[in-house]
N, C-alpha and C positions, 0 to 999 in steps of 0.2 A: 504494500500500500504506500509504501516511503514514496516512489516513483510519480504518483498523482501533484501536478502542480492544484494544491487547494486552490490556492490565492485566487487562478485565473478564472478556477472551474466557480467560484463565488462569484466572481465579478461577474460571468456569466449567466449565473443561478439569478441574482439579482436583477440583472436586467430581463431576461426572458418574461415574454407574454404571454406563452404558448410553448406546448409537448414537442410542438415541433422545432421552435425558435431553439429551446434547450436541448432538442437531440442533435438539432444540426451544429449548434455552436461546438458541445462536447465531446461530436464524433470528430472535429478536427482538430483537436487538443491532441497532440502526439503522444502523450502521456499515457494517456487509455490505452492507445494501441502498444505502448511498450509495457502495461499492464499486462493484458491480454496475453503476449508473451510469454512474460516471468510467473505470472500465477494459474493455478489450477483454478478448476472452476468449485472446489471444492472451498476453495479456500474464501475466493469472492462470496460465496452462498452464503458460511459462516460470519462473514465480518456483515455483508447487509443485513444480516438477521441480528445482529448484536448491535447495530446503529440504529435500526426501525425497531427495534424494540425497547426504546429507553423512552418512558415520559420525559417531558419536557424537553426531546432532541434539540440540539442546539444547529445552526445552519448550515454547520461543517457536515454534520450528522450525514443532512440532507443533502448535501452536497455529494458527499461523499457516496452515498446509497443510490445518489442520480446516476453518479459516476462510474459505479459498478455497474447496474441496469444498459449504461451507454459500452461499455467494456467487453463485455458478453457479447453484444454484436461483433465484436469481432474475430471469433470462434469459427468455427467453420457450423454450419445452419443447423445439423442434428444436436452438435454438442450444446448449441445454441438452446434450442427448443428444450433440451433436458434440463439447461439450466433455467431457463426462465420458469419450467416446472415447479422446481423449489421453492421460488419466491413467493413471496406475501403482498401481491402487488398493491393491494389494497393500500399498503402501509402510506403509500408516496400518491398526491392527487394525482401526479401524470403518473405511477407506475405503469397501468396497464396500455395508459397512451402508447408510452413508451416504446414497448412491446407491438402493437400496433402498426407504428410508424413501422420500426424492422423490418416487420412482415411484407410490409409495404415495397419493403423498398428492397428486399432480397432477392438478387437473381440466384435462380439453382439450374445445372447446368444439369444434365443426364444423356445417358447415350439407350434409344431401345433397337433394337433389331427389327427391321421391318416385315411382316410375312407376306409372302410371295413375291418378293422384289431380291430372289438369290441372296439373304442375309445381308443387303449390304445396311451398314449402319449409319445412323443420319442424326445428327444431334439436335436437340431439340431445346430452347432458350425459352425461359416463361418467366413469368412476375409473380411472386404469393398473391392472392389475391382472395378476398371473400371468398369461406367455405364454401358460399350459396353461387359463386360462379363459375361459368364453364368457358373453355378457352379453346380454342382452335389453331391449332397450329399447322396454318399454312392447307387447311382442307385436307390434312394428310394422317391425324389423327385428335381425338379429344382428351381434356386432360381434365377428369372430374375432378371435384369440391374434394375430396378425402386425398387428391394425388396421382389416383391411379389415373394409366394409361389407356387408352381404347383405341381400337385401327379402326379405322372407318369402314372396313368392312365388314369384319366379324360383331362388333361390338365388345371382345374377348379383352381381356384385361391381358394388356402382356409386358405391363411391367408397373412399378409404385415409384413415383417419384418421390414421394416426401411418407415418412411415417406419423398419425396423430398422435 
């Protein structure tokens, strides 16, 4: 945690009007990402639950607890999701914003094998996006609300992009 410049992440915290204004300030704070790095996510889990858990948090607190939540993005997307699992997002007005935005804003790249097109493999680029929507890639197959894959032909599921 030594690594997180407070100072800036305050000056930041402070001025923010919005989940969004504060994820985007604190994703470019280079700090996080050399977080990210050097800590397990195990470790991030324990220290946010011991700064959201105190009455009276003082604005380091929140700072700091923003600052994890912004940290974890940049995990790669499973480890990601397992750790936002743990949280108590409630604790923070923006946590679940938080979380949100990410999802928002996470490309997940996957490769499926096409059937009857001799195996060749074609990758496929998407946006998280509302469980309740469906995405189309390119007319060439659909990528349901849970992740899974579907070829346009069969309807058969032939691959999971993402786990809930």
């Amino acid at each position: 945690m030594k690594s997180i410049d407070v100072g800036a992440l305050k000056r930041e915290y402070l001025f923010a009007s919005t989940a969004t204004h504060l994820y985007q300030h604190f994703k470019e704070d280079g700090s996080l990402r050399k977080l990210a790095q050097e800590e397990k996510s195990d470790i991030l889990v324990e220290e946010y639950k011991k700064r959201t858990a105190k009455d009276g948090r003082s604005i380091e607190d929140v700072v700091v607890a923003y600052a994890i939540l912004v940290t974890v993005t940049f995990y790669d997307y499973k480890e990601a999701m397992e750790t936002f699992r743990k949280f108590d997002l409630s604790k923070l007005e923006w946590g679940e914003k938080v979380k949100d935005i990410y999802m928002r804003e996470v490309q997940i790249t996957t490769y499926i094998t096409e059937q009857g097109r001799g195996g060749k493999i074609k990758d496929i680029f998407t946006r998280a996006k509302e469980r309740t929507e469906y995405i189309t890639n390119h007319g060439r197959g659909i990528i349901g609300d849970s992740g899974e894959i579907r070829s346009d032909n069969s309807g058969k599921v032939t691959d999971t992009l993402y786990q809930q």
